[in-house]
Residue frames as a rotation matrix with the C-alpha (Angstrom) as fourth column:
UNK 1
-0.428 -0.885 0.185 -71.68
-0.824 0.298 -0.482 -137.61
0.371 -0.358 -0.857 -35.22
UNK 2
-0.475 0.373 0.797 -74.07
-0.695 0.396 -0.600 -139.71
-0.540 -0.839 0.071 -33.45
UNK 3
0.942 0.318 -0.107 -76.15
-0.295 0.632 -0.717 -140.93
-0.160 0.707 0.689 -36.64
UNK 4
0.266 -0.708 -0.654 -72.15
-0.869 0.117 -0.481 -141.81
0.417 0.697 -0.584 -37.96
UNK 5
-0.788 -0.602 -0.129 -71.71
-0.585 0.797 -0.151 -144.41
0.194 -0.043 -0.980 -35.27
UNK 6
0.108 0.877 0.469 -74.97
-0.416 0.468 -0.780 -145.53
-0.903 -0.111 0.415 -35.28
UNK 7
0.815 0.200 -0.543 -74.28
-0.570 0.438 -0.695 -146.74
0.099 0.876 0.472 -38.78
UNK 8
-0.026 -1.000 0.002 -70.97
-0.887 0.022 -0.461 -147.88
0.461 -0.014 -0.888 -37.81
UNK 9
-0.677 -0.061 0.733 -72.29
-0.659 0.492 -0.568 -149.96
-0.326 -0.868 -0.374 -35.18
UNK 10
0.741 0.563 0.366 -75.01
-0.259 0.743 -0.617 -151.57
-0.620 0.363 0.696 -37.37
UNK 11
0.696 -0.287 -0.658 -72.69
-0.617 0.228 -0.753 -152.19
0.366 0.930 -0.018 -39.85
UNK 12
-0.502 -0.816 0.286 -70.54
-0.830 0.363 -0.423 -154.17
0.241 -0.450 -0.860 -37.24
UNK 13
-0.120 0.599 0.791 -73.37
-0.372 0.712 -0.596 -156.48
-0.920 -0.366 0.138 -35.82
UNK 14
0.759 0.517 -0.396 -74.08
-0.604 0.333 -0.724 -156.72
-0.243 0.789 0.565 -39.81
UNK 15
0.063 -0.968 -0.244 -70.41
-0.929 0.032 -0.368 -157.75
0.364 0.250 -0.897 -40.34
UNK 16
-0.818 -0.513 0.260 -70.23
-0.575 0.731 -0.368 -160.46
-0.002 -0.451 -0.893 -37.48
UNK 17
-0.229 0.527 0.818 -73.54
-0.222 0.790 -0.571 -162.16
-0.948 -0.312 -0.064 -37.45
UNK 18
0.386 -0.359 -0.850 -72.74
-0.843 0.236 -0.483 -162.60
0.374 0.903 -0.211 -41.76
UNK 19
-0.134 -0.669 -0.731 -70.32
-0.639 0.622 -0.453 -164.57
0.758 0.406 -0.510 -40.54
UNK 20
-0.564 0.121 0.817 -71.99
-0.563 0.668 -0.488 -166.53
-0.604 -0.735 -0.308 -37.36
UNK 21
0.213 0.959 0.185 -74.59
-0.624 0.279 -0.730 -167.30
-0.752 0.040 0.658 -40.05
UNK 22
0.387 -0.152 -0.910 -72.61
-0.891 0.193 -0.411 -168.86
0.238 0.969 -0.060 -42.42
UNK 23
-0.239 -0.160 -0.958 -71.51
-0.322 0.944 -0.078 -171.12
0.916 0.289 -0.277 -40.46
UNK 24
-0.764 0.355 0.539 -73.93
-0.508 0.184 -0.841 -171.59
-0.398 -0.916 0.040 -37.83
UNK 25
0.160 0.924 -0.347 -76.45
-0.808 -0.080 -0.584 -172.03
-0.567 0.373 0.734 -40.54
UNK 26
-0.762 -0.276 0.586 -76.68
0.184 0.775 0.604 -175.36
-0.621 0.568 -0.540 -42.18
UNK 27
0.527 0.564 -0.636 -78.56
-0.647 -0.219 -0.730 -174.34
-0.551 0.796 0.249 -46.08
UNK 28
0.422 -0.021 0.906 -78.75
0.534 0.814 -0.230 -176.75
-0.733 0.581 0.355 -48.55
UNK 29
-0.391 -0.874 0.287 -76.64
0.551 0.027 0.834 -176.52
-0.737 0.484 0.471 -51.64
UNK 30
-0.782 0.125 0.611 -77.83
0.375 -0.687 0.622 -173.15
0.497 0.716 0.490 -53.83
UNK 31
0.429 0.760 -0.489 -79.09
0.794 -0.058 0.605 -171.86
0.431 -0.648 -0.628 -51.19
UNK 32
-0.290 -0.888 0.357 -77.71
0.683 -0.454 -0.572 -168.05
0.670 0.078 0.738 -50.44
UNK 33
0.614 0.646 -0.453 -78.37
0.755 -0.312 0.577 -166.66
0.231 -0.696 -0.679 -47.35
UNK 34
-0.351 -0.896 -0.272 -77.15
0.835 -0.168 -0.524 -163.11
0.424 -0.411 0.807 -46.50
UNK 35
0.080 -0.014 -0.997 -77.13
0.744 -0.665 0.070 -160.27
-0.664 -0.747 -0.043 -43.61
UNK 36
0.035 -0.213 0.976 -78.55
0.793 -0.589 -0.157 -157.11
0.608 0.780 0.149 -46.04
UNK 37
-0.164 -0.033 0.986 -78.80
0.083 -0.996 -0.019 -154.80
0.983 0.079 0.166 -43.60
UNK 38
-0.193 0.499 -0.845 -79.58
0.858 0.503 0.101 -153.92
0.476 -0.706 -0.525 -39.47
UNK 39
-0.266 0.293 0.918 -81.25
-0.215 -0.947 0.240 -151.17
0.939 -0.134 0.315 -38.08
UNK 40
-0.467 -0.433 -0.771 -80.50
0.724 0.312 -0.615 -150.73
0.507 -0.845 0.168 -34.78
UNK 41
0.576 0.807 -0.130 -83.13
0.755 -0.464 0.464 -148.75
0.314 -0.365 -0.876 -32.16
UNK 42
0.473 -0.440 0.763 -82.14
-0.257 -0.898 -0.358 -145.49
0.843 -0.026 -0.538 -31.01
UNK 43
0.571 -0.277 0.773 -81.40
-0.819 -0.140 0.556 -147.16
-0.046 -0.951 -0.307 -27.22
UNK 44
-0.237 -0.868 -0.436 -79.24
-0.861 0.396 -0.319 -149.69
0.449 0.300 -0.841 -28.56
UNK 45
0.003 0.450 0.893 -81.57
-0.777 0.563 -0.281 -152.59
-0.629 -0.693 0.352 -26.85
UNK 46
0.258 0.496 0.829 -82.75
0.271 0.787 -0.555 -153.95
-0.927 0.368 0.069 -29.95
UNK 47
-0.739 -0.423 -0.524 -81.74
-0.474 -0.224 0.851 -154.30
-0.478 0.878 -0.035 -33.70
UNK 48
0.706 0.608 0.363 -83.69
-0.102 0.594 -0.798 -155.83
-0.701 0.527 0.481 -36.78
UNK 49
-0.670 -0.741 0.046 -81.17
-0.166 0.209 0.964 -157.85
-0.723 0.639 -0.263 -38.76
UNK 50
0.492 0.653 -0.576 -82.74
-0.727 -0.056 -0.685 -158.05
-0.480 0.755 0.447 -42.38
UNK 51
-0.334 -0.641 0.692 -81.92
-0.320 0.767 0.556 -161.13
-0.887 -0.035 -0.461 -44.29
UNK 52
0.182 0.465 -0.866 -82.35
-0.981 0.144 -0.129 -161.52
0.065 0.873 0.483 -48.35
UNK 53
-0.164 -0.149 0.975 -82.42
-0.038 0.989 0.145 -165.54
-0.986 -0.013 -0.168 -49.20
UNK 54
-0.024 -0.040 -0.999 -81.55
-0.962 -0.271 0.034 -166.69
-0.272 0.962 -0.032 -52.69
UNK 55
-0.715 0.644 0.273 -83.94
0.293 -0.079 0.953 -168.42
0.635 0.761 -0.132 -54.23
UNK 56
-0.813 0.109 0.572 -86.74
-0.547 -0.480 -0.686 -166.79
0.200 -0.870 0.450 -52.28
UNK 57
0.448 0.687 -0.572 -88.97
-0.306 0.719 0.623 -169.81
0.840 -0.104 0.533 -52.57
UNK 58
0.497 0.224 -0.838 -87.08
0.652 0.541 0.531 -170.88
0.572 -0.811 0.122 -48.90
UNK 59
-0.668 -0.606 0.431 -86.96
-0.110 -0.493 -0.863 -167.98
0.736 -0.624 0.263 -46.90
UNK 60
0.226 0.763 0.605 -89.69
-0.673 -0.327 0.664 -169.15
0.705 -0.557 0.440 -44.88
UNK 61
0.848 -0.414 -0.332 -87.87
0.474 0.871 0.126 -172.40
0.238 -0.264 0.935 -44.10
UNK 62
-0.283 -0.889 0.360 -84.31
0.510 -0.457 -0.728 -169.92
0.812 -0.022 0.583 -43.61
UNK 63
-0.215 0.439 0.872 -86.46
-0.612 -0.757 0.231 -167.55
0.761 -0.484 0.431 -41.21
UNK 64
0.691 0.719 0.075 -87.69
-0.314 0.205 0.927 -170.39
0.651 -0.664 0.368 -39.21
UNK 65
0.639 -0.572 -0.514 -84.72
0.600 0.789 -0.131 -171.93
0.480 -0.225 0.848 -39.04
UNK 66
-0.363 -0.455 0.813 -83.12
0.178 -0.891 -0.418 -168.47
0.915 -0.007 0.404 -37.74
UNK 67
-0.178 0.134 0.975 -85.47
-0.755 -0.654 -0.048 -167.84
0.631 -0.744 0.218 -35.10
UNK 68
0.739 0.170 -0.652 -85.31
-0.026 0.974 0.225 -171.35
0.674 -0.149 0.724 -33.99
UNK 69
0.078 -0.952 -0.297 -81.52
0.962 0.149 -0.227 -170.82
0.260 -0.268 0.928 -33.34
UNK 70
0.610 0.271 0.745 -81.95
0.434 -0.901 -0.028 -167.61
0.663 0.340 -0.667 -32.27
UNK 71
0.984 0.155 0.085 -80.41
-0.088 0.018 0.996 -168.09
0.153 -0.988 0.031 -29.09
UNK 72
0.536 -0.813 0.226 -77.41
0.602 0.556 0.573 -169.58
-0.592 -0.171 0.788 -29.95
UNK 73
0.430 -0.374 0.822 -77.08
0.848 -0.145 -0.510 -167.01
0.310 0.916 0.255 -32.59
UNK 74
0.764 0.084 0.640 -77.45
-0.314 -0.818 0.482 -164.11
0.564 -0.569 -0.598 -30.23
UNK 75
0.832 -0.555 0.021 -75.01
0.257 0.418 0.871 -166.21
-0.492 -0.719 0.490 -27.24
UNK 76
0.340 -0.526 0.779 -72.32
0.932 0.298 -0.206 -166.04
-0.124 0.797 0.592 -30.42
UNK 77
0.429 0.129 0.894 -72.89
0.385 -0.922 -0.051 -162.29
0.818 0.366 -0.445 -31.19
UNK 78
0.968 -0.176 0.178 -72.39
-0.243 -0.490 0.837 -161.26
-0.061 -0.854 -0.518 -27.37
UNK 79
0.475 -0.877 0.075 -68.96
0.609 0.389 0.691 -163.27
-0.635 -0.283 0.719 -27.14
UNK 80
-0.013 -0.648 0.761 -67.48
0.987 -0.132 -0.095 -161.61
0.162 0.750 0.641 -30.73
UNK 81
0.367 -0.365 0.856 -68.61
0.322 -0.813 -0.485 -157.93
0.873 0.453 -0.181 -29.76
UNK 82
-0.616 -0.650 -0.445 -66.38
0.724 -0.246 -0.644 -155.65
0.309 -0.719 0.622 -27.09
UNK 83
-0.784 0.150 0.602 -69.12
-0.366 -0.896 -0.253 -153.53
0.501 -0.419 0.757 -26.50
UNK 84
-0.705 0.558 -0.438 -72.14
0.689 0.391 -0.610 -153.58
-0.169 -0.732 -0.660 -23.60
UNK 85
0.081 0.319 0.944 -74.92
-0.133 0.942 -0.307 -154.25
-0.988 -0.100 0.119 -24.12
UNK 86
-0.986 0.079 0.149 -75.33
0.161 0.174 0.972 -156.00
0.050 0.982 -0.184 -27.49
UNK 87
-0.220 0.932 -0.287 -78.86
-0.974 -0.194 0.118 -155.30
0.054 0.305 0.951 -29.10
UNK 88
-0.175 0.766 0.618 -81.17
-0.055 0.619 -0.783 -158.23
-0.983 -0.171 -0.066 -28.77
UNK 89
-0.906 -0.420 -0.056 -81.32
-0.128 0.144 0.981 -159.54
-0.404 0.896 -0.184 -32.25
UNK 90
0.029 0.999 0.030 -84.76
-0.164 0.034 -0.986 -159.83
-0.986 0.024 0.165 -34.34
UNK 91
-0.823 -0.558 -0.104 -84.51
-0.079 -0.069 0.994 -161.28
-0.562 0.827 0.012 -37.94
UNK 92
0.266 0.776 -0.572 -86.76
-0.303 -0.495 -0.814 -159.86
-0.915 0.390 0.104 -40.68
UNK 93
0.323 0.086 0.942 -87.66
0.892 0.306 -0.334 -160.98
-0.317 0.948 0.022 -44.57
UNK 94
0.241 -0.270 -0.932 -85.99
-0.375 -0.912 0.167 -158.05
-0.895 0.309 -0.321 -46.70
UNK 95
0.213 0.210 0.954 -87.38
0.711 0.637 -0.298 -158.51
-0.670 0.742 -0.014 -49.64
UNK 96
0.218 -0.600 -0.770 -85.51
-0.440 -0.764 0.472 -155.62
-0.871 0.236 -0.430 -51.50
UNK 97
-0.437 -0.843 -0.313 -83.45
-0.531 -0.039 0.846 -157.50
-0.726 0.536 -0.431 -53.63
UNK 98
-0.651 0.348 0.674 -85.89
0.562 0.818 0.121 -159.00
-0.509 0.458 -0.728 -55.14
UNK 99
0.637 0.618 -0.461 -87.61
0.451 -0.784 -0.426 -156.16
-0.625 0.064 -0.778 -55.84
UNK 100
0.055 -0.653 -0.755 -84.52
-0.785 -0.495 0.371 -154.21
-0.616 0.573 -0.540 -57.39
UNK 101
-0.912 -0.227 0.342 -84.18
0.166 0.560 0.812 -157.56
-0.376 0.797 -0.473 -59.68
UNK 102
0.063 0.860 0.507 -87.67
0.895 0.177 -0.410 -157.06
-0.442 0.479 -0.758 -60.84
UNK 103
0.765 0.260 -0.590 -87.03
0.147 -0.961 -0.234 -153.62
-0.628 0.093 -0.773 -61.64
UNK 104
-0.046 -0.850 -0.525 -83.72
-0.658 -0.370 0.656 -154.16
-0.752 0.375 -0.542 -63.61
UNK 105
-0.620 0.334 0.710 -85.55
0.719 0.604 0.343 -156.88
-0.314 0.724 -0.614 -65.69
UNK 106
0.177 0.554 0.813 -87.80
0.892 0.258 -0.371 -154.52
-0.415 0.791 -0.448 -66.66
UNK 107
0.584 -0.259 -0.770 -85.89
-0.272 -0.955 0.115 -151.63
-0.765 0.142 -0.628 -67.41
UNK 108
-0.555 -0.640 0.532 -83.84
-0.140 0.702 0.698 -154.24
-0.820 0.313 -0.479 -69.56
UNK 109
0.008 0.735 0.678 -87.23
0.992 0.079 -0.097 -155.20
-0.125 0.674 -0.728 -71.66
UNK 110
0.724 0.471 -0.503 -87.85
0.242 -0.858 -0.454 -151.27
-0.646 0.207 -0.735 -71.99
UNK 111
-0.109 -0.710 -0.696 -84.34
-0.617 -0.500 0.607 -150.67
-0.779 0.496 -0.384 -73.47
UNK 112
-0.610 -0.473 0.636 -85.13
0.052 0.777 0.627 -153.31
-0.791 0.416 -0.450 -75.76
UNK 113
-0.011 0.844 0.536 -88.04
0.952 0.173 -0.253 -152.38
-0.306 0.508 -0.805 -77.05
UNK 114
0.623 0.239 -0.745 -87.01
-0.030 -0.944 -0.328 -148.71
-0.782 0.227 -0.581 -77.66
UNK 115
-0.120 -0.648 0.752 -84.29
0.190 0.728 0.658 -150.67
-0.974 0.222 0.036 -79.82
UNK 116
-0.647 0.098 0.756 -86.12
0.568 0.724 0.392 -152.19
-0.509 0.683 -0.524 -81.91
């Protein structure tokens, strides 16, 4: 019961700061920034918001620009949820997807070569 709204509740914070970042965030044009996940501490203080960027040649320039605005992103978050306290936000590289594309390219080349 407890793990259920513990996911429930990350999956809210994941919900609304998606959508502070889209349009708090100013990213140049083909530039895809999105909220993959947040794991939220057991005392509900603190969260780590994970954050894939697409191409990943500027997630260091997306990251800075995150914890730059971190403040304003967090000020945002408090106002949109109804519960007390909000977690303290922390945003993390989550390099996953990029990882699962490397792995479905080459599972792609293997079927191809058993093909042939």
């Amino acid at each position: 019961m407890a793990q259920e709204r513990a996911l429930r509740f990350n999956e809210l914070i994941k919900k609304e700061l998606g959508k502070i970042i889209s349009n708090f965030l100013d990213v140049e044009p083909g530039v895809l920034v999105t909220v993959t996940r947040v794991s939220t501490n057991p005392n509900l203080f603190t969260a780590d918001v994970f954050v894939s960027v697409y191409p990943p040649s500027g997630a260091e320039k997306i990251l800075e620009k995150l914890n730059r605005s971190i403040y304003q992103i967090q000020q945002s978050l408090n106002k949109k949820m109804e519960v007390r306290p909000v977690p303290k936000i922390s945003f993390k590289y989550d390099a996953n997807p990029e990882a699962a594309g490397e792995v479905e390219k080459l599972l792609e080349e293997i079927k191809k070569e058993n093909r042939e």
